[in-house]
N, C-alpha and C positions, 0 to 999 in steps of 0.2 A: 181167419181170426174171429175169435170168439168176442163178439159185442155188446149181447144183450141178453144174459138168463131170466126169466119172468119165473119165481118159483110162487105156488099158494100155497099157505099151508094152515087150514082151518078156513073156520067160513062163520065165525061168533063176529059179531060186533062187539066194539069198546068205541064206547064214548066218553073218550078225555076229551074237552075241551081245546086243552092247550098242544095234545101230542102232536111230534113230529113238527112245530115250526119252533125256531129257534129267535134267541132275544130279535135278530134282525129279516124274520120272517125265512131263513131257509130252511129247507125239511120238508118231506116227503108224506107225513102220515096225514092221514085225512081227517076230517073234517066230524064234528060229533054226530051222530046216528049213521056214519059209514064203516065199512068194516075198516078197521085199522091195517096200516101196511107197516111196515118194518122194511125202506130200501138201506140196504148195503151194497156200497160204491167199492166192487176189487180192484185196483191198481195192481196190472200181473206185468209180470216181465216174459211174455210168448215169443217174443223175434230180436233179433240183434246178437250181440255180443257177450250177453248177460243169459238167454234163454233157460241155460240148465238151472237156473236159480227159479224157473216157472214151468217145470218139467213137468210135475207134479200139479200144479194148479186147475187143469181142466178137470182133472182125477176128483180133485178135492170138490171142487164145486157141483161137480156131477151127485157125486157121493152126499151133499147138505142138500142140495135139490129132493133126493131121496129121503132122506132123516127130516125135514123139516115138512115134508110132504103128512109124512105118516104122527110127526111130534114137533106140533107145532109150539111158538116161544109162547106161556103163559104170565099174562100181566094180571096182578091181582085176580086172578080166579079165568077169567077170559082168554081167548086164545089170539095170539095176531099173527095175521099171512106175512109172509118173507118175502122180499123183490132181493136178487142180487144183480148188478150190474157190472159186467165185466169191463176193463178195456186196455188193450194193449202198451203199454210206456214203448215198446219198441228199445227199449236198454238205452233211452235217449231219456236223458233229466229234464230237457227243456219240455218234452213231450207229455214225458210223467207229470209235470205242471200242469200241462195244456188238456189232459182227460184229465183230471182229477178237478178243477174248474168245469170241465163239461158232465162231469158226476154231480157235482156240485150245485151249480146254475141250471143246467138244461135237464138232469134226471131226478136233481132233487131229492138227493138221497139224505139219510139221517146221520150214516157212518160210513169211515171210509175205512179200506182195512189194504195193509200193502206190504209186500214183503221183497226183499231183496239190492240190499247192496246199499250203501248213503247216495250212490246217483241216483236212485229214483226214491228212497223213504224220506227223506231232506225236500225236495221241492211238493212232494204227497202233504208232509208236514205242513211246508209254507202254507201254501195254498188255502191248508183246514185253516190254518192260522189266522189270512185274512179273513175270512168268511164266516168264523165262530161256529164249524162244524167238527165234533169232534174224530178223530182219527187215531187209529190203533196200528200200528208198523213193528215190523221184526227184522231178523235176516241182517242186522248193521250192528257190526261193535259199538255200545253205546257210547263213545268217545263221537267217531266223528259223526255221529247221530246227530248230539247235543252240542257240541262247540265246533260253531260254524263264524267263527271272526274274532280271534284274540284268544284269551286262554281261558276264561269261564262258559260253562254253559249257558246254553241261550234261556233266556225267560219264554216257557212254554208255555199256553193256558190250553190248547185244545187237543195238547201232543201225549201219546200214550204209547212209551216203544218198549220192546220186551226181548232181550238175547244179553251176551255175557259183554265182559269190559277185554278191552286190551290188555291189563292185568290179568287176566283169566287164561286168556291165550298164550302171552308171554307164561305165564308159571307152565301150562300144557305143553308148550314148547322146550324149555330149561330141563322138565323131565323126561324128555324124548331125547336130547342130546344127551344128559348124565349117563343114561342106560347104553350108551358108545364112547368107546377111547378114541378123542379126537384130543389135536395141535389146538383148541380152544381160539380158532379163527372161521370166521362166517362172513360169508358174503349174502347184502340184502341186495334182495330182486326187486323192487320197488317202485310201481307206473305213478305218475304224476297227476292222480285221480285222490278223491279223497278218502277213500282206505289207502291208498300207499302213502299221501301226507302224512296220515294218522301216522300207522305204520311205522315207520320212517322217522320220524320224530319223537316217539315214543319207546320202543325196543332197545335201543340202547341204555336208555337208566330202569327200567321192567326188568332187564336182564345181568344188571352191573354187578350183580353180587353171585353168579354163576361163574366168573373168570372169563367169559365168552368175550372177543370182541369182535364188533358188526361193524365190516370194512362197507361204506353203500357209495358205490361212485357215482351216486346221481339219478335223480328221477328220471323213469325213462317216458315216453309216447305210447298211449297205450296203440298196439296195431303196425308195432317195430316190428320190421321184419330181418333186420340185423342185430344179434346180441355178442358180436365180437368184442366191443369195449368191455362188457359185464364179464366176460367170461376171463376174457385177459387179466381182470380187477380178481376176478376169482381163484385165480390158477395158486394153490397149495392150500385155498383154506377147507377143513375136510366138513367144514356144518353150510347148508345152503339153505336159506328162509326167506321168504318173500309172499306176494298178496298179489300176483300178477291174475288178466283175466284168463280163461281156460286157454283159449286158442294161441294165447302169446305165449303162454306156459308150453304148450305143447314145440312151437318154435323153437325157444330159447332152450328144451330139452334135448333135444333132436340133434342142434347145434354144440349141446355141452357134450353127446356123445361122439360126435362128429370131429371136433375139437382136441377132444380126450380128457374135457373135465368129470372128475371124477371124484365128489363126494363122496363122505362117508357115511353122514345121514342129511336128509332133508326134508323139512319141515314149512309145507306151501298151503297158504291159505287159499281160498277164493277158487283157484284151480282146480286141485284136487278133491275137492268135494264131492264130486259127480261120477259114478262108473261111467257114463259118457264118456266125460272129458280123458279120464283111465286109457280105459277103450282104445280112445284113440293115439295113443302113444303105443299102445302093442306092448310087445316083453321086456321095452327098457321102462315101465312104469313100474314092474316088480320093487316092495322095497318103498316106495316113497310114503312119508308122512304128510298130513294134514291133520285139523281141528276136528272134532266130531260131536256136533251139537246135538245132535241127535240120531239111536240106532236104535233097531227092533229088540237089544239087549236091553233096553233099560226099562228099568221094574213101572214104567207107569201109565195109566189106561186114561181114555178122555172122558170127560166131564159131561158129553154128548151120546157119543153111541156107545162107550164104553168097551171098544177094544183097547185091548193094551197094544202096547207099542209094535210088538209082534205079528198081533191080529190085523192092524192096519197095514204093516208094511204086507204084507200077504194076500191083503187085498188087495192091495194095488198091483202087485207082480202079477195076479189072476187077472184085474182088470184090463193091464196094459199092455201085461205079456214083457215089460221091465223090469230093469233089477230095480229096490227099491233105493232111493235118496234122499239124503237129509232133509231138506226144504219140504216135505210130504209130511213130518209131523205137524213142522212151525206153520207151512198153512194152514191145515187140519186148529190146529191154535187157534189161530186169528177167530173162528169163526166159534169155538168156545168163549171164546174173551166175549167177545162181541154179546153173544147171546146171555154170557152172564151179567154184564153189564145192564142190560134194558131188564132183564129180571128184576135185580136193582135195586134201578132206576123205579121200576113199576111204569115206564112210561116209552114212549117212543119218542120223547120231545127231544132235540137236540145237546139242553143243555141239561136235562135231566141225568142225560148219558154218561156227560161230560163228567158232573157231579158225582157218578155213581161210581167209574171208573176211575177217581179218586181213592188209594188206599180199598181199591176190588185186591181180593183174592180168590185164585180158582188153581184149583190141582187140574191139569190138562195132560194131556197124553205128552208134552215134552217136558212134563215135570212141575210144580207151583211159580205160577206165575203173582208174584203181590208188589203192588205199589207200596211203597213208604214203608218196607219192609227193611231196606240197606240203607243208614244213614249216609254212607259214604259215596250216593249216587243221587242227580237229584229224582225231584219227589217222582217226576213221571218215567222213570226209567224202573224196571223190575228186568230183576238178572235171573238169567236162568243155565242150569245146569252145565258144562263143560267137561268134553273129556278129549283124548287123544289117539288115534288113531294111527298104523301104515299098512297099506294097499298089498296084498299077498296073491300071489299068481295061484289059479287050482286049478290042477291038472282033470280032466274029465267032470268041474264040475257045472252046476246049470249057467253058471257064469265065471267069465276068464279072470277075474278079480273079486274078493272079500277086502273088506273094511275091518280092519282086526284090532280092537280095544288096545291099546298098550300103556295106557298110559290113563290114571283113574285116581290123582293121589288128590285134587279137587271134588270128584263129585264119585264116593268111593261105594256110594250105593249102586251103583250102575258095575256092572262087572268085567273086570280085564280079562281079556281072553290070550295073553301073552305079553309078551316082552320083545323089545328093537332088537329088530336085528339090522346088523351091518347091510348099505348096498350094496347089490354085487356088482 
């Protein structure tokens, strides 16, 4: 497990007085007539249940180690060294608390940046929240991001999350079904986590004006290793959508061919994301749909080293010797956001950040990211891009699955490379 990256990058001194401690003394930058540091605290998801969501992450931090080595952040005219600090959530929420606290207190960073899923960007949040440190998070439908107890969003001060709404997904979804003749019945797959709450509670009126209706018998256990009730609940409806984690998906898939359930399209979030998780389903994964936040097709380069979306994913397939996956832009993000922000800001101070990242915008390689750009979210949420995707078997080619645009009636700059087809 990756613990502790030290990266330097420049060797100027800045002497701010005030950088890097915040109103209540946390923060990481040093002291006037030292070189100034820049810590950012990464909250990754490497081990557990969640992992494919932090595939990508070592890729990425390797890759700013590099770039910040050679081009480092400049604050008013001076240069200041980068510290990143990694540390494992282990796809455990209590845990994603518990390092993000020892980022926090014991490494004394300035900014915390995190990506993947509301169990670990939610208690990431908390944490900033008590502490008055600011944080920057993705990778979570900004629903159960922000309302976490009753039906308004939570009052945020130190919170900054950037990816689409359940409104997003739901329309992605609606037009994945339209393009197949289906009996206009879906069964939701739905774990008792909080994207399936969300989920689950939402989808149904997202989707009331498609004619669809979403039969859900019940939140299940994420780590079921029976999905006989789900299947029998599902048996004639020809649309199958759900938010389950990769390895439960792969069960209850397995089980549905086993069974003889047999959709006609399905449309899986959280699962399907990953050629991994693909992968590991073999040739009944031909055919299925998921969301597709981001692919090497869409028109837009990063704010940093300036590959486009293309040039990145190809880096990393050279790097890793993998296929590329979505989470590989959105981290790649995080660390634009961040750098644009203490730009700024012009300072490393805490709340300088906080302030600056207020109504920031920055064009990144997963598309513009701006604060208080959508009235209809609140302020620290910026939505970005959405399109739809299903997973297509290639015969002889470098990999046993593509990710194939299908679906782009949202975000139409980004190009469709086909139309749904029926599963087999």
């Amino acid at each position: 497990m990756r613990t502790h990256v030290s990266i330097v990058a420049g060797a100027a001194a800045l002497a701010l007085l005030t950088a890097g401690c915040s109103s209540d003394g946390v923060g990481g930058g040093e002291s006037a007539g030292d070189a100034q540091t820049l810590r950012i605290g990464f909250v990754s998801t490497e081990t557990g249940s969640l992992a494919p969501f932090g595939e990508a992450n070592a890729f990425v931090v390797d890759q700013m180690e590099d770039y910040f080595a050679e081009n480092p952040i400049e604050v008013d005219g001076e240069e200041v060294d980068v510290e990143i600090v990694v540390k494992d959530a282990q796809s455990d929420s209590t845990r994603a608390g518990e390092v993000t606290a020892d980022l926090i207190n014991g490494d004394e960073v300035d900014v915390v940046i995190s990506s993947g899923t509301p169990d670990v960007a939610n208690p990431v949040s908390e944490q900033c929240e008590a502490n008055s440190v600011p944080c920057i998070t993705t990778v979570a439908p900004w629903q159960p991001f922000a309302i976490r107890g009753g039906d308004e969003p939570a009052d945020l001060q130190y919170s900054h999350h950037f990816f689409w709404g359940l409104e997003d997904v739901a329309a992605v979804y609606s037009d994945i079904w339209s393009q197949v003749e289906t009996n206009g019945q879906a069964g939701g797959l739905f774990p008792n986590d909080p994207d399936g709450q969300a989920w689950s509670a939402n989808f149904p009126a997202l989707t009331a004006d498609t004619g669809v209706s979403i039969d859900n018998p019940g939140l299940y256990t994420n780590g079921t290793k029976d999905f006989s009730a789900q299947l029998s609940a599902f048996k004639g409806k020809d649309i199958l959508l759900g938010v389950p984690i990769p390895p439960d998906f792969t069960t209850f898939w397995k089980q549905a061919k086993q069974q003889g359930y047999r959709p006609k399209v399905a449309t899986i979030g959280k699962a399907l994301l990953f050629p991994s998780a693909v992968e590991a389903l073999g040739d009944i994964a031909d055919g299925l749909g998921t969301e597709v936040w981001w692919t090497p097709t869409a028109p837009f380069e990063s704010s940093l080293t300036g590959q486009s979306a293309q040039e990145l994913a190809d880096a990393f397939e050279e790097g890793t010797g993998q296929q590329w996956t979505q989470p590989l832009g959105f981290a790649h993000a995080l660390f634009e956001v961040a750098a644009a922000a203490v730009q700024k800001a012009g300072s490393t101070d805490a709340e300088a950040i906080d302030e600056a990242l207020d109504g920031l915008s920055v064009e990144t390689v997963v598309g513009p990211v701006a604060w208080g750009a959508d009235d209809s979210v609140p302020p620290y949420i910026a939505k970005t891009p959405l399109t739809g995707g299903q997973w297509r078997a290639v015969e002889g080619g470098e990999h046993p699955f593509d990710l194939v645009v299908v679906s782009n009636a949202l975000a139409p700059e980004i190009p469709a490379a086909g139309k749904v087809e029926p599963l087999p």
